[in-house]
N, C-alpha and C positions, 0 to 999 in steps of 0.2 A: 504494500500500500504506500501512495508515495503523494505526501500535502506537501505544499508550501504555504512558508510564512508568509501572512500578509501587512505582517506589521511593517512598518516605514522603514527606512534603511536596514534595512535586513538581510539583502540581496537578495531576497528571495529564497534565503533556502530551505533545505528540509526538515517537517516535524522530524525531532527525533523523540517525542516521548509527551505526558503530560501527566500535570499537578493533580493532586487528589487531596490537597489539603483543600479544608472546606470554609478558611478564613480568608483563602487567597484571594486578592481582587484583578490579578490580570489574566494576561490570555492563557486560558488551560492549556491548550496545545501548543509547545515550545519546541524551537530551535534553538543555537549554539547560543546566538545571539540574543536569546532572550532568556538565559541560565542565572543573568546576573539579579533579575527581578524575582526567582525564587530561592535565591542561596539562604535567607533564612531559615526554609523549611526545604531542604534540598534532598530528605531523608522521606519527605511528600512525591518525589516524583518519580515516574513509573514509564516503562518503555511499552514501547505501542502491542507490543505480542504479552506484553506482561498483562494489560490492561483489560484484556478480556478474564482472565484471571481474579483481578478484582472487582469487575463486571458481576463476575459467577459468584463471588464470595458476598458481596450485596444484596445477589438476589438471595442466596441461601441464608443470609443473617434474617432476608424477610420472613422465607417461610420457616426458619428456626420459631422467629417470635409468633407466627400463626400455628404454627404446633402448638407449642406453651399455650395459647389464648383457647385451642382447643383444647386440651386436656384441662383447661382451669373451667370450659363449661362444661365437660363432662362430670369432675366433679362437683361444681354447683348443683348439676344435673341430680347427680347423687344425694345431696341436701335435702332439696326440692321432693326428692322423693320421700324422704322421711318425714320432711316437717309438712306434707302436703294434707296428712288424714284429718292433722290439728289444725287447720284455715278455719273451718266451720266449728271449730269445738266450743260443746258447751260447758258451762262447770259443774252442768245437773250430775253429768258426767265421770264426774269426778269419785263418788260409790264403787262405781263399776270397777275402776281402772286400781283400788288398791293402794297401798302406802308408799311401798316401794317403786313399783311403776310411776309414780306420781310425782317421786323425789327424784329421781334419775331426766325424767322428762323437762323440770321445773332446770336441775341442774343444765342439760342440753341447753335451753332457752337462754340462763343466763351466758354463759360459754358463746354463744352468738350473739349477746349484747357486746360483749367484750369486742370482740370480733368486728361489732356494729361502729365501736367507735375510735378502730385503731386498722383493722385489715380492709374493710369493704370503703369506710369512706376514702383510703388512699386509692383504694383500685377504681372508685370510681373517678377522681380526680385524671387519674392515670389513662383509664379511657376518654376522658375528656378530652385530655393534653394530644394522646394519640391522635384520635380523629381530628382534630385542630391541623395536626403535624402532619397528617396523612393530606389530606384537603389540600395544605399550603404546596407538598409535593405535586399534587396531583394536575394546581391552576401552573405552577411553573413548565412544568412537561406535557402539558397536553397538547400545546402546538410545535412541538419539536419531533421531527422526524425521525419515525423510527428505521432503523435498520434490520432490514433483513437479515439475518443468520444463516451462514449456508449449510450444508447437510455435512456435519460433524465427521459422520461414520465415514464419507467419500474421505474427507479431506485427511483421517487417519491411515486411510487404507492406501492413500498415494506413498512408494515404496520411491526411494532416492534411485535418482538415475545415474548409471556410471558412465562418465564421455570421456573417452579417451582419445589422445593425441600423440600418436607413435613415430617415432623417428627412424627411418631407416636404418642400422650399420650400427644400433643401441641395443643391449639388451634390454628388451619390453617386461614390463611388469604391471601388474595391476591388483591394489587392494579387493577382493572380495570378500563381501558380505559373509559372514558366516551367523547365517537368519536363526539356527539352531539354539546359539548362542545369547542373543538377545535378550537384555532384562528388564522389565516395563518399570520405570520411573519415571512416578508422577510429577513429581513437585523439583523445581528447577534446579538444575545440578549447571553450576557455573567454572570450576576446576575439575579436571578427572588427573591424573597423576600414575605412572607407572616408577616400582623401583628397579636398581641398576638392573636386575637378572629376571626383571618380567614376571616374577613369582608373586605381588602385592600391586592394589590398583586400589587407591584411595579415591573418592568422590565426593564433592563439596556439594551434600543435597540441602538449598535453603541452610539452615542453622548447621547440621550435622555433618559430620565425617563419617561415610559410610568407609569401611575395610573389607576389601573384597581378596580372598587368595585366588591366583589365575591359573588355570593350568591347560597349557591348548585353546585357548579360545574360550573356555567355559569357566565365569563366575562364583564364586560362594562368598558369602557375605559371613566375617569373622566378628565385626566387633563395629560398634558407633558411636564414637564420638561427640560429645554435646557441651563441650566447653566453651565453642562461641555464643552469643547473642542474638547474631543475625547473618544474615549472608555469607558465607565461605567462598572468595572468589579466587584465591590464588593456592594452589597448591604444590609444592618441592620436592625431591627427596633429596635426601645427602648425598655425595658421589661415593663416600667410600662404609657405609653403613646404612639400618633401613630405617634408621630416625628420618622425619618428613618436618615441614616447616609450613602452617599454613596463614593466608591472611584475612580478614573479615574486613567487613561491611561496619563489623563494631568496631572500627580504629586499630585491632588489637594484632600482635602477629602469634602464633604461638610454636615451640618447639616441642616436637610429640616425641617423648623417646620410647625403642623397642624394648620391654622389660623381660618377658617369656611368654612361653608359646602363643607365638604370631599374636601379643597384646600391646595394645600402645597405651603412654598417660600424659600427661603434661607434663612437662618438666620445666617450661619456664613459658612468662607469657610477659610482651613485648609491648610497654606503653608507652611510645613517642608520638606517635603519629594521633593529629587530631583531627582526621578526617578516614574513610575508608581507605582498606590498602588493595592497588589494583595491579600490582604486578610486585615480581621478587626475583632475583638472582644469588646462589648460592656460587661461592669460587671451588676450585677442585679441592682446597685442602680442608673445603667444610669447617671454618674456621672462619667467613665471613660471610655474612647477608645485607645483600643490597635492597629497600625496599621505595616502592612510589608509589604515593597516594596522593587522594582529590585534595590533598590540602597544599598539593603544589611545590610539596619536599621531596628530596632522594633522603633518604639516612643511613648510613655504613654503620653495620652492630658487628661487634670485632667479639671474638669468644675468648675469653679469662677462663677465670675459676667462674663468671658467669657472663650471660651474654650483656654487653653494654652498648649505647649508643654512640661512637665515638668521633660521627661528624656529622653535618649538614649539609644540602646543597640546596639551596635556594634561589638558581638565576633563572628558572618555569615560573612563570606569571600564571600558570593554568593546570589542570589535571595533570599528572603524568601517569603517559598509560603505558608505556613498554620498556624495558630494561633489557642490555645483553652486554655479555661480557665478550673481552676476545679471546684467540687463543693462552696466549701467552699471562692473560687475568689482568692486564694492567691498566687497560681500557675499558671504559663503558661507554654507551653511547644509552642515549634516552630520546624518546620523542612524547610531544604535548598539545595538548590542544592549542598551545601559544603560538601554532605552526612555524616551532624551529626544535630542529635536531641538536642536542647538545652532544660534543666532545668531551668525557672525563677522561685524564690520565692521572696514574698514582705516578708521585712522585720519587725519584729513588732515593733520597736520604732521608728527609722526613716520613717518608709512606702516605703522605697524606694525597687526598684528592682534590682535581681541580681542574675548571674547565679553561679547556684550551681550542674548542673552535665550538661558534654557534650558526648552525646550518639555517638558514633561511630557506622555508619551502613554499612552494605558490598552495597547496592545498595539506593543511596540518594530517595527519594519520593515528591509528592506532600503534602500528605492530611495525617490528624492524628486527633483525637480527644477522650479526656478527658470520661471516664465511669464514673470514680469516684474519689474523691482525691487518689485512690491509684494504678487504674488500664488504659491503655489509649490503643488506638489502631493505629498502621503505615501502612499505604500503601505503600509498592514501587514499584518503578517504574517498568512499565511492568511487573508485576508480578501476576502470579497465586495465591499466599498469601498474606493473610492479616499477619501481625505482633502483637502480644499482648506481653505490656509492663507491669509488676507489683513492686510496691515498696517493697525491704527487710525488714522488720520490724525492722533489726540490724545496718542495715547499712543506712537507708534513703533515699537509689539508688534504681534505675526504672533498672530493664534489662528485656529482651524478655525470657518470657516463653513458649512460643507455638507460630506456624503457623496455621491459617486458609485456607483453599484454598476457593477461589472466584474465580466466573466468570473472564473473562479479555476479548478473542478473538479480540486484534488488536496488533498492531506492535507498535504502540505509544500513546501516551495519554496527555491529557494537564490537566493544575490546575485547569481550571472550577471546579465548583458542589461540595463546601466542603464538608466533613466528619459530618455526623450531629448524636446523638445519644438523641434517647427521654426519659428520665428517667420512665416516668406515662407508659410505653408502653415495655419497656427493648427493645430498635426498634432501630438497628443502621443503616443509611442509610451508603454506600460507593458505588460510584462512580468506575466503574477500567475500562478505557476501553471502548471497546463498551457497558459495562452494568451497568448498575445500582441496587446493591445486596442488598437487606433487609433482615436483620441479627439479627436474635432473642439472646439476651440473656437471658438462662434459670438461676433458683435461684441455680443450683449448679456450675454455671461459665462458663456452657459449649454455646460455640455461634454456632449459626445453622443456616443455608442460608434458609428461608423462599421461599422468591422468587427472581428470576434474571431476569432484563426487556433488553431484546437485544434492542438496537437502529439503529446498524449499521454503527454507525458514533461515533467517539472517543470526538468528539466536543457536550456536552450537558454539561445544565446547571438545576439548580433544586432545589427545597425545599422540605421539610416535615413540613405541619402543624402542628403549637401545640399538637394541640387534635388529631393529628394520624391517623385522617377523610381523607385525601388528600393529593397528589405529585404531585407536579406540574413539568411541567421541560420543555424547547427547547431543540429541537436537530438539528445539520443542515442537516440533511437524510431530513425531513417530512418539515422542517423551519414551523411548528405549535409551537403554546402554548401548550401542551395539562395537561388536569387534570385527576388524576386517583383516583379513590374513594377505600377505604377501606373495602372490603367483608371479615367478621369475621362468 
């Protein structure tokens, strides 16, 4: 689905999401440029595939409370029956009916005065308030157009398309689906995570950490996790252990360690960042974490006797949404909504960090990552091309030498499914869109789209195995796991 803003200098560009706080006075439906008039309540806004979600959750909060109101007349109903035979009662009556029956009755009546003057006159205040609150919904929405819904079970049953683009004088390959596999997950999984030797597959479901053991292709789920708050969007593993590293939505990062049999705990939880954390990089000796979050910081946590925060980088005016390291671990590179690429290098005496070239790009991006200390690759936004970055040998600056065209076919995209590249395999995976492109680098530089996996939905999340064997990924088209095996 693809709107444009209409607000005034806005260039026109695309919704990418809209406010659900219900105190907000501007435009519900927001672009980039219109992000700055919700940052108060920015924990309020919701992306457009999320949105039907909170749609459904509305309408089930109604019929929640029209359940309740029925079962509270059913009961009444129950009342009604009992005190119905005494409407007409006389107290001639009263002979008949005995001492006891008479006291039990008299008690019942007072029990209902009480009742008279503390449970029924709130509930009826309460129905009052409701239908008032009902009515006021009802003059607001009755000349706004409804939308049609389309036929749910079709759009479930639409199965991702595999397009492939083969290169002659290349050995072909292609991820296949392995449908047997698949695990239906409902509720949105935004990191999925494999460790070094493929054996563990961690998923960041809403709040949770699901722990999955893998074996061939097929899932079991060991153990869940619920130490975050809210959202789980970035997930890690260590390179030389199966402790993992995750970050939320609630500001926090936290470091999961392996205790025994295939169980994880917290072992330290990471409070600098005051905003969410949207991306992370671990160095090989697992000894350092890079993290960037919407509050527009990088922060380097260096591991002691515990882990600390031990710098800051501040020259992103905007979210930061993607981190990689190079080979060699010395260099970072970052990209931001501020549309420019930052240059970090550590420095060799102090170790400290520091930016040494800021990339100006005509269209800001999500996702980037590092080939080699001297070449890297940029995603932008909505875009048809990929970007390749190479360093001058004279000058020690990164500029763009060539465009790639990749896959895309949607109107918007989000930072899900970082940019991941396998060295042992020359395998770049990128994300753009509704697809997901595996992009051969050959040894004379030249990159080649292998295969493009259509999803249908701009919302997926993903990995590539070490060893090349497997891709994992959700999407919320299918809301499965599913695994795709590597045919060479």
């Amino acid at each position: 689905m693809q709107i444009r803003c209409t607000q005034v200098d806005h260039q026109n560009q695309y919704i990418t999401g809209f406010c659900i706080d219900n105190t907000c006075p501007n435009q519900r439906p927001y672009c980039h440029f219109c992000l700055p008039s919700h940052v108060q309540h920015i924990n309020k806004l919701t992306s457009q595939e999320l949105l039907s979600g909170w749609i459904k959750e509305k309408s089930l909060m109604v019929q929640n409370v029209y359940k309740n109101v029925q079962e509270c007349e059913i009961a009444l109903n129950s009342l009604i029956n009992v005190i119905l035979p005494y409407i007409n009662f006389n107290t001639q009556q009263l002979p008949d009916l005995g001492l006891s029956q008479i006291d039990q009755f008299i008690k019942g009546l007072c029990l209902m005065g009480e009742c008279d003057e503390k449970l029924f006159k709130q509930l009826l205040q309460s129905i009052e308030q409701t239908k008032s609150f009902v009515n006021e919904i009802l003059k607001k929405i009755k000349n706004q157009k409804i939308i049609k819904q389309k036929d749910n079970s079709q759009i479930l049953q639409q199965q991702p398309k595999n397009l492939s683009i083969l290169e002659p004088n290349l050995n072909p390959f292609a991820f296949d689906l392995m449908k047997e596999c698949s695990i239906k997950q409902d509720e949105w999984c935004s990191a999925i995570a494999f460790n070094k030797d493929q054996s563990i597959v961690v998923a960041g479901c809403k709040n949770d950490i699901n722990v999955f053991q893998h074996l061939q292709g097929k899932l079991n789920q060991i153990q869940q996790l619920s130490e975050h708050t809210n959202y789980v969007y970035t997930l890690n593993f260590m390179k030389n252990t199966n402790n993992f590293v995750s970050g939320s939505f609630d500001s926090s990062i936290i470091i999961w360690q392996l205790i025994e049999n295939n169980k994880w705990k917290c072992q330290q939880k990471l409070n600098g960042h005051s905003d969410s954390i949207y991306c992370l990089q671990i160095n090989n000796t697992d000894d350092l974490i890079i993290s960037g979050s919407v509050d527009e910081t990088i922060k380097f946590w260096m591991k002691q006797d515990q882990w600390l925060c031990q710098q800051t980088i501040t020259d992103h005016t905007n979210i930061v949404y993607s981190l990689s390291l190079n080979e060699q671990q010395n260099r970072l590179i970052s990209c931001s909504d501020d549309s420019q690429i930052l240059v970090i290098v550590q420095q060799m005496l102090d170790k400290k960090w520091s930016v040494t070239q800021r990339i100006k790009v005509d269209q800001w991006g999500y996702k980037l990552c590092f080939i080699d200390d001297y070449q890297f690759t940029f995603q932008p936004y909505c875009k048809e091309q990929m970007d390749i970055y190479e360093m001058d040998s004279n000058t020690k600056q990164y500029r763009k030498t060539k465009e790639i065209s990749v896959k895309f076919g949607s109107g918007i995209d989000n930072w899900q499914f970082p940019q991941q590249y396998l060295k042992s395999k020359g395998l770049l995976v990128n994300k753009n869109g509704y697809y997901v492109n595996l992009i051969k680098k050959k040894q004379n530089g030249e990159f080649i789209i292998q295969q493009s996996i259509e999803f249908n939905t701009y919302t997926i999340s993903g990995q590539l195995s070490d060893s090349g064997e497997y891709l994992i990924t959700w999407d919320f088209r299918s809301k499965e796991i599913q695994i795709r095996k590597c045919r060479e």
